[in-house]
MIBA-837567 format. One line per 10 residues: their letters; for each residue y, z, x of C-alpha. Coordinates in steps of 0.5 Angstrom, whole numbers, plus 2048, in hexadecimal, padded with zeros to 3 digits. Layout:
BEGIN
A = Y:Z:X; ...
! end
This chain:
BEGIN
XXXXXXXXXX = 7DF:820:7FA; 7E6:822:7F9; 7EA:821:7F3; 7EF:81B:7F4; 7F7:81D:7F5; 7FB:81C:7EF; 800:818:7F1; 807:819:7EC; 80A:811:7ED; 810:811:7EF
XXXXXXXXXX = 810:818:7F1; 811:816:7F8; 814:80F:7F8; 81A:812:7F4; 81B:816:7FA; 81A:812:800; 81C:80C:7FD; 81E:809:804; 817:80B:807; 813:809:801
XXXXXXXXXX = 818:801:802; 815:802:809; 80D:803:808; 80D:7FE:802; 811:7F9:804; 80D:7F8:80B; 807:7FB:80B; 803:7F8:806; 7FD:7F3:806; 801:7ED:809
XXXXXXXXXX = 803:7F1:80F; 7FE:7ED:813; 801:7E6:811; 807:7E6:810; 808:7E7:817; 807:7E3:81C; 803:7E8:822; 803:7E3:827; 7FC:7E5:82A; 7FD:7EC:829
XXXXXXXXXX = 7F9:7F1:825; 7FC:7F2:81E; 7FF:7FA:81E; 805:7FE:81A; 808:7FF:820; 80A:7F7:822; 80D:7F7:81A; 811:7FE:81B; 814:7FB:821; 815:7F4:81E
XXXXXXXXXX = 819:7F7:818; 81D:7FB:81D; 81F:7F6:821; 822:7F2:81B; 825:7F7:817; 82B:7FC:818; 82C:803:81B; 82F:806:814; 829:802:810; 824:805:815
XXXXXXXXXX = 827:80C:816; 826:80D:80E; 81F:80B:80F; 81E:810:815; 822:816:811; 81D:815:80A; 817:815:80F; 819:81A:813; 819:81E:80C; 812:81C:80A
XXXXXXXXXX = 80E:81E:810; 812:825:80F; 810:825:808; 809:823:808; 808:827:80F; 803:82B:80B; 800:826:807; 7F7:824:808; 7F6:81C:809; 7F3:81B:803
XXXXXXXXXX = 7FB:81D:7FF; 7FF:819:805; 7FA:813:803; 7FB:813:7FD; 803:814:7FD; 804:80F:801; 800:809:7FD; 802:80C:7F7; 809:80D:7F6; 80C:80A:7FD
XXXXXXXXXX = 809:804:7FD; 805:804:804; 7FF:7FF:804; 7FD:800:80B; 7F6:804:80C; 7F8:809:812; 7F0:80A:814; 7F0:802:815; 7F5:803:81B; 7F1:809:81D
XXXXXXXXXX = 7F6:80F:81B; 7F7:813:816; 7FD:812:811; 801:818:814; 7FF:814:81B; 803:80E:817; 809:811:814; 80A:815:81B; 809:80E:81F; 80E:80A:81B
XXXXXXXXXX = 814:810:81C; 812:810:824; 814:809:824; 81A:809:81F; 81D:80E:823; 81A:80A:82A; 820:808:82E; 821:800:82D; 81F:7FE:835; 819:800:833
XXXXXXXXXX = 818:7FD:82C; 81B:7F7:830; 815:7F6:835; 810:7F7:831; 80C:7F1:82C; 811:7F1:826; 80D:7EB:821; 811:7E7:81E; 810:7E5:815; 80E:7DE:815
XXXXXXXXXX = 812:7D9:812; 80D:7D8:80C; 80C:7DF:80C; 80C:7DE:804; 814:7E0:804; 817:7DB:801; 816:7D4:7FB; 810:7D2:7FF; 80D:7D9:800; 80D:7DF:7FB
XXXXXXXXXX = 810:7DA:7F5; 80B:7D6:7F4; 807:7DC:7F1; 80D:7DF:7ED; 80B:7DC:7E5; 812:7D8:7E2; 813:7DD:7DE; 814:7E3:7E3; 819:7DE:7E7; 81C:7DE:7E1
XXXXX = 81D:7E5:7E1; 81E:7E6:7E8; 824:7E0:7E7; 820:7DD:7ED; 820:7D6:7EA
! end
């Protein structure tokens, strides 16, 4: 068996800030949900589309320059390295082999639709977060201890 790849934390989310805001915010283990899929079949490509259609082109066009920048980087990285970069420093929570795909399938797939024109992103599912989806003071704050709401200032 190989030796695992020795992650430098932060190495990577230092440098990609904007891609690693993007992996860890969306692609994680309530990804399935939080959103409602309406009888569709959970994927990463519904998530990126929702995510475009709700933001603006500069906020996108960062994440699209730095992922850019990372596929160019990792180009000659084995998928063991990739794996590991992107769950240990970047924050992405999603198992690629799940979807049947590797990482780099993955990464590429999300650039191909952020960089899709809108008419497209538009006439395809776009799910929407449900209102319980765990934002707000009857979601996520019901597990956050009176101590660290303090620290937050969230009271």
């Amino acid at each position: 068996m190989a030796e695992p790849t020795k992650v430098e934390p932060g190495k990577y989310s230092k440098q990609f800030p904007e891609l690693s805001s993007l992996l860890g915010g969306y692609f994680h283990e309530d990804m399935f949900y939080v959103f409602d899929w309406k009888a569709h079949k959970p994927n990463y490509k519904s998530v990126i589309r929702y995510i475009k259609s709700i933001q603006e082109p500069d906020y996108l066009s960062k994440k699209i320059t730095e992922l850019r920048e990372f596929l160019k980087l990792s180009r000659e990285w084995d998928e063991d390295k990739l794996r590991e970069i992107l769950h240990k420093d970047l924050g992405n929570c999603l198992y690629a082999p799940f979807f049947k795909m590797t990482y780099r399938e993955f990464l590429e797939g999300i650039l191909e639709i952020l960089e899709e024109p809108m008419e497209k992103t538009k006439s395809e599912f776009i799910p929407q977060m449900k209102p319980d989806a765990g934002w707000g003071d009857d979601g996520w704050m019901d597990y956050v201890d009176e101590e660290t709401k303090r620290m937050l200032n969230l009271k």
